[in-house]
Each structure stands twice: as C-alpha cells, then as structure tokens.
Residue, then its C-alpha position, 0 to 999 in steps of 0.5 A: x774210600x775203604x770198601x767198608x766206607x763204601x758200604x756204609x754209605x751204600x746202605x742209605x740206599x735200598x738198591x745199594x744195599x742189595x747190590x753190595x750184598x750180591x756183589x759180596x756173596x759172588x765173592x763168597x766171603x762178605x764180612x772180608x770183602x765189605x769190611x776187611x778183617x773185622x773187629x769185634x763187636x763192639x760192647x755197649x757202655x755199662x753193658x755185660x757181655x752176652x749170655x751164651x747162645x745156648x743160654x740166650x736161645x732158652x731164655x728167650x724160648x721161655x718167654x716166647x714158648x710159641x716160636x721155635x729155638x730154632x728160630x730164635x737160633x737163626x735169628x741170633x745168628x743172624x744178629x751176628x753177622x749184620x753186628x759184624x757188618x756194622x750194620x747195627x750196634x743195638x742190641x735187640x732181634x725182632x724174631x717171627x716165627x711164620x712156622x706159628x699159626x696166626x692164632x698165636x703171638x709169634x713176634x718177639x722182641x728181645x735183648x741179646x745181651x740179658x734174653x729178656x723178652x721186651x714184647x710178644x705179640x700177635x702178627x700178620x702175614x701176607x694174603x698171598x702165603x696162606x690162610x691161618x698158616x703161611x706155606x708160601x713165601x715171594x719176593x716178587x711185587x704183586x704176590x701180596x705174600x710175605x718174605x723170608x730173611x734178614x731185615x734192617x729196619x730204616x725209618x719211620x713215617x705217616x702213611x695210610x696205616x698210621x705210624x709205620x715202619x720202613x724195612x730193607x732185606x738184607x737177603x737180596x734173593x728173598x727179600x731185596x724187593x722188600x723196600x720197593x714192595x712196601x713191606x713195612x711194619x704198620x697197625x692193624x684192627x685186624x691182629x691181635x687176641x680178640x680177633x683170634x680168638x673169634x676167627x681162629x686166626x687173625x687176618x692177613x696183610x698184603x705182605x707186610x707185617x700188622x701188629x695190633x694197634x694196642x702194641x705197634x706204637x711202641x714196638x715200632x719206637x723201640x725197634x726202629x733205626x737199624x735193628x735186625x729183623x728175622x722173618x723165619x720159615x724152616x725153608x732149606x732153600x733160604x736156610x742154605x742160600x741166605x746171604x747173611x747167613x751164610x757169610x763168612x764170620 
C-alpha cells in the first residue's frame, strides 16, 4: 500500500488523521511523504481555472468586507495544500475571521474557482476566548475556547442542537483535539443580526461554531463532506507552525 493510500485511508479516522500529519511534519516535507511527488490539482469538469490569487482575495474582500485579505489569503492557502493532499476536490473555503468582532458577519463561504461569495453570516465563538472579541484560543477539552487552524469537515448528524456538522483539525497542535472536543458547526438562537444588534454582540459557544438558525441548514448542506474550513486569528504562533501551512507545496 502507497503512503498516500495509507492516508486516505487514515483519514476516516480523526486520531488517524492527526497521527499522519505529526508523523509527516517530523519529516518536514507532507505533501512528499503522503503523497509522493503530487500531481496537479485536478480540474472540475466544465470548470474554468481559478482566478488569480490576487484576484480571488479582492473579490472575495468585496463581498465580505468584514474579514481581512489577510485572512482570506491564508485560508486560500490553506485550501491548496489540503487540494494537494487530496483531501478535497471541491471547490469552496469556509473563512472565519475571529480577528472580527462577534457583532459583525465574519463567516464567509466562498467559490475559489469565481470568488463569488455563496454566504456571509454571523458566528459564534467559544466562552472561553473572550466576551465580544475572541483574544484566547485552546486546543485542550474543558477550556470551552474556540481553536485555531485548518478543518476538514466530515459528516453531519442530529444531536442536542439539531442539524450538525462534524469537523477534524488538520493542525494537530491547534486543533487536533477538535473531534474528540465536539466542535462542530450547529444553530444557535443565539447568533444572528438581531441579537447584535441588541446586545452588541451575539453569544457565545462552548467552542464550536453557532451560525444563526435562518442559515445553518443550508450552510451546512453546501460545506459539508470534506471541504476546508479556516478558523483564522493573526497569531505568529499558528501562522508559523501550522502543519498545513507550512507544508511543502
């Protein structure tokens, strides 16, 4: 078995998961050690390539003026490498911005192929990050704080907050625990305009990500199944020691 048939299979399994990234980041060349020499992403039928990534990062900054280029920068970066990965073959990002305030939308799904912004909406962080602004960020249980990273989205279920969304942390020192933490993506009356507008923020999680009910069903439904999520903070720790970012391209 090929070690990038070693880690497809792998990722079915959250601690799987985490254990090939670590296992590859010692080696410090991921794409090469998983994959072998990767190919080039591969195209969708009937689909035009991708804009330029200067392109891609105002187009999308227009219509989410909120969230920093920075951010959608990194996430897009981010987007390519797991492509590499083959972790992904669809071409949508999830960026949040938790350098936004929770008052203003700081979610925003987007095509990379066109730019074109399919949501943007209001989310929750977790109690244990901060008040209106998340400051604090943890990977451990128990800190009901939100984490950092690169995220593959996995499944959906029913749970205690309805239609949900299960994720695995690509960034194992960040957010590797994010599976067994139960961070996932779920509605909450809590999130959404009105309630910002009346408290000046809206409220906060336990460390996942709340979308307001009007929008989760939906969101959810298009971003499920294995597409990149970025949780982004301007943090020099995460910025120079993630593992997908920082892997050889």
């Amino acid at each position: 078995m090929s070690a990038g048939q070693r880690f497809q299979r792998q990722r079915r399994s959250p601690a799987g998961l985490a254990a090939a990234l670590r296992a590859a980041s010692r080696r410090s060349a991921l794409g090469s050690a998983l994959i072998g020499v990767l190919a080039a992403p591969r195209a969708h039928a009937g689909a035009a390539p991708p804009a330029p990534l200067p392109r891609l990062v105002e187009t999308i900054h227009a219509q989410a003026p909120a969230i920093s280029p920075q951010a959608i920068r990194t996430t897009l970066k981010a987007y390519t490498r797991v492509r590499q990965l083959h972790l992904t073959d669809k071409p949508l990002v999830t960026i949040v911005d938790f350098s936004v305030p929770s008052s203003q939308p700081r979610l925003a799904v987007a095509d990379v192929l066109t730019g074109k912004v399919l949501y943007y909406t209001y989310v929750a962080h977790g109690k244990g990050s901060g008040l209106a602004q998340a400051t604090r960020f943890s990977n451990r249980p128990g800190t009901d704080a939100s984490s950092l990273g690169v995220y593959l989205t996995g499944r959906t279920y029913y749970g205690k907050h309805g239609y949900s969304l299960r994720l695995h942390g690509l960034d194992p020192a960040f957010n590797g625990a994010a599976y067994l933490r139960d961070i996932v993506v779920h509605g909450a009356a809590y999130v959404g305009k009105a309630y910002a507008q009346t408290h000046g923020r809206i409220g906060r999680s336990w460390g996942c990500f709340a979308l307001s009910p009007k929008v989760e069903d939906a969101v959810v439904r298009l971003i499920r199944d294995h597409t990149v999520l970025v949780g982004y903070y301007p943090d020099a720790d995460w910025l120079r020691h993630s593992t997908i970012l920082n892997a050889a391209g």
